[in-house]
C-alpha positions as CSV (number, residue, x, y, z in Angstrom):
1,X,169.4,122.3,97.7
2,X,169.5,122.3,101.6
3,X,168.0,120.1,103.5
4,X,165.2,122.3,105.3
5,X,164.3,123.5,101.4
6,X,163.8,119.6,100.4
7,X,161.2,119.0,103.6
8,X,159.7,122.4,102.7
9,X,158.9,121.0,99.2
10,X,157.4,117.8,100.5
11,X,155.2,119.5,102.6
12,X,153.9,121.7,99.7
13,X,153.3,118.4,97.5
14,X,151.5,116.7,100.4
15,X,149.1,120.1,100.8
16,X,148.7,120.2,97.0
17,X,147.8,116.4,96.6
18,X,145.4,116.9,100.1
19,X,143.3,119.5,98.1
20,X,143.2,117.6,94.7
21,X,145.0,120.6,93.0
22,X,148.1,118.2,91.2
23,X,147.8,117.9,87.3
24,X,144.8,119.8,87.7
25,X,142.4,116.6,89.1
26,X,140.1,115.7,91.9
27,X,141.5,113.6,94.1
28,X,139.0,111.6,96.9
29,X,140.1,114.0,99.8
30,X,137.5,116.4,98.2
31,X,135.2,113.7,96.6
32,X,134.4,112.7,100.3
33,X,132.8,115.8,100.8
34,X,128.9,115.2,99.6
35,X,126.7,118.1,98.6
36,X,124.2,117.8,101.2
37,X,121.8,120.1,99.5
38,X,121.9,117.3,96.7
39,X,121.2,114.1,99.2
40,X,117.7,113.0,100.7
41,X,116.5,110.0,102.9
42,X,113.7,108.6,102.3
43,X,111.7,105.6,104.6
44,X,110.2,103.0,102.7
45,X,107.5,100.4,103.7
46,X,108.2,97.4,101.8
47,X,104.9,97.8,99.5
48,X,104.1,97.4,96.4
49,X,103.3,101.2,96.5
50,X,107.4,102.0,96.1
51,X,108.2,99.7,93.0
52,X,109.0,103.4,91.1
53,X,111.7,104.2,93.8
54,X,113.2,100.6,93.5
55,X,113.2,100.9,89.3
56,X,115.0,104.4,89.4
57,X,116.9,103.4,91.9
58,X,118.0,100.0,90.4
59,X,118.1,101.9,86.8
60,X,120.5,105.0,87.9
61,X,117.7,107.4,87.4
62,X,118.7,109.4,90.7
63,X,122.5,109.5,89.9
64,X,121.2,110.9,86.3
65,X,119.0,113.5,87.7
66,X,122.2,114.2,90.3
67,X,120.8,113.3,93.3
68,X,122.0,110.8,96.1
69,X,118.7,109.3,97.5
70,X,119.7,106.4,100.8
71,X,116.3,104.0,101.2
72,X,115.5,103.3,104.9
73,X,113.5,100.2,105.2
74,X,111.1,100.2,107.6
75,X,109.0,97.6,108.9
76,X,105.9,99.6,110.0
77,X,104.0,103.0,110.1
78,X,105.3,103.6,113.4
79,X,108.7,103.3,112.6
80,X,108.7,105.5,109.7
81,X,106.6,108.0,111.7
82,X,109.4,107.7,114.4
83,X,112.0,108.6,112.5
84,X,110.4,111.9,110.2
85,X,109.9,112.5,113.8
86,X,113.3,112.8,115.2
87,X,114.5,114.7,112.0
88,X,116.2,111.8,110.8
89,X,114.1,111.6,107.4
90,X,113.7,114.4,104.5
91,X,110.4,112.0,102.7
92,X,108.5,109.0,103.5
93,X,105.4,107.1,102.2
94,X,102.4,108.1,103.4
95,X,98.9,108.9,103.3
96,X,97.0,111.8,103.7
97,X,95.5,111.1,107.2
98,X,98.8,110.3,108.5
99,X,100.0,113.8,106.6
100,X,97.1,116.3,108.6
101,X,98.4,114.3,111.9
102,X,101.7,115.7,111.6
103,X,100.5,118.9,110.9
104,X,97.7,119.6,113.6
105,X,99.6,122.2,115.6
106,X,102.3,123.3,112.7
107,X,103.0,122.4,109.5
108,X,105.9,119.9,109.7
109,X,105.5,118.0,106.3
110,X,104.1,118.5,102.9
111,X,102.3,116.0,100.4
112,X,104.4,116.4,97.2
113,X,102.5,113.7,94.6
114,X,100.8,110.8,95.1
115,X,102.4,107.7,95.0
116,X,99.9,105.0,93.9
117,X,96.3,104.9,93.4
118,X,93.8,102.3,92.7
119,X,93.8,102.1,89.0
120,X,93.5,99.8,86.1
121,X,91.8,97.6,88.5
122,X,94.6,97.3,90.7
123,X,93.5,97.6,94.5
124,X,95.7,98.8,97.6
125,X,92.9,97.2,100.4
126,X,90.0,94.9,100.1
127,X,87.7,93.8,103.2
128,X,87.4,90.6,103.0
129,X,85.4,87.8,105.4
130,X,86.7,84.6,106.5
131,X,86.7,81.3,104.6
132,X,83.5,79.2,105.5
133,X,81.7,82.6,107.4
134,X,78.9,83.0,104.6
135,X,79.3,86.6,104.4
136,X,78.8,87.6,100.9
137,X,77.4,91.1,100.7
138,X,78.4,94.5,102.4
139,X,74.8,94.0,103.7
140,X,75.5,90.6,105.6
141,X,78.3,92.7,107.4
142,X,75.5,95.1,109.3
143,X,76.7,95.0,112.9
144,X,79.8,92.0,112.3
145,X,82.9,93.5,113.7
146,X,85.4,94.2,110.8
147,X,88.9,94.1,112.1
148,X,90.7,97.3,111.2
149,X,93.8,99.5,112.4
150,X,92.0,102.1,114.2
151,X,92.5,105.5,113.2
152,X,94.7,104.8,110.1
153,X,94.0,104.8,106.4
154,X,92.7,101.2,106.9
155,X,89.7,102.1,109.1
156,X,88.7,104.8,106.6
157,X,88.8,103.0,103.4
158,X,86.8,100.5,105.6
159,X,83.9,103.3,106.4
160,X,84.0,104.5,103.2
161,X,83.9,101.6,101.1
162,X,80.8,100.4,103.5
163,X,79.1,103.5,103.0
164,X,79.8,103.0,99.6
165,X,77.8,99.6,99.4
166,X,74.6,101.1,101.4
167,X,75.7,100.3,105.3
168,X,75.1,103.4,107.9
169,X,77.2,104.4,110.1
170,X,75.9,102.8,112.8
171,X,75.9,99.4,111.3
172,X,80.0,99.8,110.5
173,X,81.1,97.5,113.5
174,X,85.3,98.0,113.7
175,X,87.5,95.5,116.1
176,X,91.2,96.3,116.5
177,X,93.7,94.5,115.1
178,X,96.9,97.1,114.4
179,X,99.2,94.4,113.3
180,X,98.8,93.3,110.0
181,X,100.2,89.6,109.8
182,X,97.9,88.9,112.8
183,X,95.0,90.4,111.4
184,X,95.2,88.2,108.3
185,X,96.0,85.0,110.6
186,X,93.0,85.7,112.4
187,X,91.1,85.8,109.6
188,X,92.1,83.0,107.8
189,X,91.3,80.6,110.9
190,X,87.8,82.2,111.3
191,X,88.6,83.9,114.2
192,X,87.2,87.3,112.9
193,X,84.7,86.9,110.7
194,X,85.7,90.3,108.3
195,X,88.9,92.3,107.9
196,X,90.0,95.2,105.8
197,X,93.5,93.9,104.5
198,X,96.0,95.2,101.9
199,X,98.2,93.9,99.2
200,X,99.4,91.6,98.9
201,X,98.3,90.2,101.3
202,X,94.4,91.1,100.6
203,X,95.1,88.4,97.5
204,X,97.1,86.0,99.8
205,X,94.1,85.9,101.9
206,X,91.7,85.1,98.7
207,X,93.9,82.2,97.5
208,X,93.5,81.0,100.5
209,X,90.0,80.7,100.6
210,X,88.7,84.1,101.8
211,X,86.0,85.9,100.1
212,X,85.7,89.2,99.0
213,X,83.0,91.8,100.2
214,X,84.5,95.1,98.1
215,X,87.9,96.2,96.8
216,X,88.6,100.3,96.7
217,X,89.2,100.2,92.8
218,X,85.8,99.9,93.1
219,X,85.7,103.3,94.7
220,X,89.1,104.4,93.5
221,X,89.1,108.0,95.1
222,X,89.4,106.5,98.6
223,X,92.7,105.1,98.6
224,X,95.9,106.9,98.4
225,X,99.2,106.9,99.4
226,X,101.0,109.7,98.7
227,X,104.9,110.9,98.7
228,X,105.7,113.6,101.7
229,X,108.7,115.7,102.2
230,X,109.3,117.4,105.4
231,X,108.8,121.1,104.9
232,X,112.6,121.4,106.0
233,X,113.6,119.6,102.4
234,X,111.3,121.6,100.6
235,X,112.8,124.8,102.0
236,X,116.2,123.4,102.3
237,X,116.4,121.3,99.0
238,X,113.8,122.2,96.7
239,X,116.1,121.2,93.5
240,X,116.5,117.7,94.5
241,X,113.3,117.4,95.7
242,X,112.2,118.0,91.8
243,X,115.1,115.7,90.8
244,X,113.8,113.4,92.7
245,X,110.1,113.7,91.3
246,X,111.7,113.6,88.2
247,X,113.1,110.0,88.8
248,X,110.1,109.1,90.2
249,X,107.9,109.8,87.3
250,X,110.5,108.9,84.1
251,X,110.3,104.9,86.6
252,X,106.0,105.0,86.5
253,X,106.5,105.6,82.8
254,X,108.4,102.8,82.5
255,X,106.7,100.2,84.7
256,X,103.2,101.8,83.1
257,X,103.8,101.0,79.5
258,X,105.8,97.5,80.8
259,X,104.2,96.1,84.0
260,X,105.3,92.0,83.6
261,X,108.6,93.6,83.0
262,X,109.1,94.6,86.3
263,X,107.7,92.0,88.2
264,X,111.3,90.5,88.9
265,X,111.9,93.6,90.9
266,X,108.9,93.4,92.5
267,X,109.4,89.7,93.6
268,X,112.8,91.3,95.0
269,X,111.9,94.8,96.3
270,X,108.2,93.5,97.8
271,X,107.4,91.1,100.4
272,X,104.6,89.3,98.3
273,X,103.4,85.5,99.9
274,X,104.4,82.8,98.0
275,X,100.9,81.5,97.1
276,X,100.3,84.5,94.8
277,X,103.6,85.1,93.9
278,X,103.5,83.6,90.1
279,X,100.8,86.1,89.4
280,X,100.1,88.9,91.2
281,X,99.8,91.8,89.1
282,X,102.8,94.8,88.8
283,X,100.5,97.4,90.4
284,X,99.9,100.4,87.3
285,X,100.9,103.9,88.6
286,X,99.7,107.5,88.7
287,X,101.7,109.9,86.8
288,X,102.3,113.5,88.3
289,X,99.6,114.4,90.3
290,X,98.5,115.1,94.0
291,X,95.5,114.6,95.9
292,X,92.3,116.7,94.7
293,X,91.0,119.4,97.6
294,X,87.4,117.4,97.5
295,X,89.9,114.0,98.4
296,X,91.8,116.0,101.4
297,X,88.3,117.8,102.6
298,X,86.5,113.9,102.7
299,X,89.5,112.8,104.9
300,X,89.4,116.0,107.1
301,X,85.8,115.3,107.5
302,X,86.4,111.9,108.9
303,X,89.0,112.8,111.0
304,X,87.0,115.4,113.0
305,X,84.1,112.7,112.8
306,X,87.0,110.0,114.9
307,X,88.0,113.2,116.9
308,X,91.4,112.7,115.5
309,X,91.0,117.1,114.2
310,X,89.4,119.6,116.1
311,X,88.8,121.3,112.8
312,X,89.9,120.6,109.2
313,X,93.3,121.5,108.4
314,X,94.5,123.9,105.3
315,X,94.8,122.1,101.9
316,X,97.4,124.7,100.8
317,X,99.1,123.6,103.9
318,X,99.8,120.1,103.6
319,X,99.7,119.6,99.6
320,X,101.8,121.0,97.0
321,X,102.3,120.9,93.0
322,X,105.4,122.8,93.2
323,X,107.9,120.2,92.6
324,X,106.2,117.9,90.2
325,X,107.9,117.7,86.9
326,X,106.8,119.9,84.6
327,X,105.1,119.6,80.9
328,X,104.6,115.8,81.9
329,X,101.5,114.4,81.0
């Protein structure tokens, strides 16, 4: 065998192993390759409201279903908003008002289920008054400044929840406060006298002496957050975006029929204050569903009331059952 035939051999062996053809297995050249139709990104506020992501995660239910699914923490709205922004995100937590803003002149992203709900007496938000303020009733709050974020899902809960109780609009008083660690410090020292807070940090503020005006599992049709994929996922990646769904739903089974269970994950996944930590509650979760047209129409109607809309937006636009799971209960 010459020479020039031995390096001509060599070269075919190298080429062979390269493409993962040799005793007929895959070698990692190829395994580097990831099918991008079967990868998402999702943002993640750190909520109780994605506990189901972290379980499936945690548990291998994505690798099962045969998806890749990266988590980007976020620390706040704006972040995540940022980022599904710049293209950088195929889902993210949500809610529905935050949904309609991204779809006002196109629609840009989709509501796919809902991710938690108030139910089984678990709450998302509570308005709350300061220690020592000797508010007591919805009623006592007639004209007191309740310290909100402003046009989020905060500041509607808020209106709603007073309606709820009997106050008019024009006796709803709101004061800004967007960020939430300072709207709770505020409160606590008796510097606001009300504020519309959420969990866990609604239950943090109770322990430590706050009182409670009303909690939206009281008026459980109010609150939502809700799961949204950007409509170029859907179109893109429709199969993982049910595999994902999938995953989803087989973890709110689980944490559903075994909430103190998961509260070890919580406690690791959850940023929840340490003077509630021994016993809040694993939050239950909704199984396979996505906002009602009356729940969409009640937030389009308070959006063009804020002028935040110039007119509502199209239900069929910015919700879909498509990709839940199907002949779940």
């Amino acid at each position: 065998m010459t020479g020039q035939h031995k390096i001509k051999q060599c070269l075919i062996a190298v080429i062979l192993l390269m493409i993962g053809a040799v005793g007929g297995h895959v070698y990692p050249v190829l395994a580097k390759t990831a099918d991008l139709s079967r990868s998402l990104t999702v943002a993640l506020l750190p909520i109780p409201d994605v506990l189901p992501f972290h379980l499936a995660q945690e548990n291998g239910y994505f690798t099962a279903e045969g998806i890749t699914v990266e988590a980007l923490p976020v620390a706040s709205a704006l972040d995540r908003d940022q980022l599904m922004q710049a293209g950088q995100l195929d889902a993210m937590l949500t809610e529905l008002a935050t949904t309609a803003n991204f779809n006002r002149n196109g629609v840009r992203i989709k509501i796919v289920c809902i991710a938690r709900s108030p139910i089984a007496g678990s709450s998302l938000f509570r308005i709350l008054s300061a220690p020592g303020s000797g508010i007591i009733t919805a009623s006592d709050l007639a004209g007191v400044p309740v310290a909100v974020s402003k046009n989020t899902v905060i500041e509607y809960v808020t209106d709603r929840l007073l309606t709820a109780r009997g106050l008019g609009p024009k006796e709803i008083v709101k004061k800004s406060v967007p960020v939430i660690p300072e709207r709770y410090q505020l409160l606590l020292q008796g510097r606001i006298k009300a504020a519309t807070l959420p969990e866990p940090l609604a239950s943090s503020a109770l322990a430590a002496g706050a009182g409670q005006i009303v909690k939206d599992s009281a008026y459980p049709r109010y609150s939502l957050s809700v799961i949204s994929f950007s409509v170029e996922a859907l179109n893109k990646k429709p199969e993982a975006v049910k595999a994902f769904l999938r995953a989803w739903n087989r973890a709110v089974i689980e944490i559903n029929a075994a909430p103190d269970v998961h509260r070890p994950l919580l406690l690791k996944k959850i940023r929840v204050p340490k003077n509630v930590s021994e016993n809040f509650s694993t939050p239950r979760f909704p199984r396979n569903r996505v906002p009602d047209t009356e729940q969409w129409a009640d937030v389009m109607d308070w959006m063009i009331s804020k002028g935040l809309l110039a007119g509502p937006l199209a239900y069929r636009d910015s919700v879909t059952a498509e990709f839940l799971p199907v002949n779940v209960n």
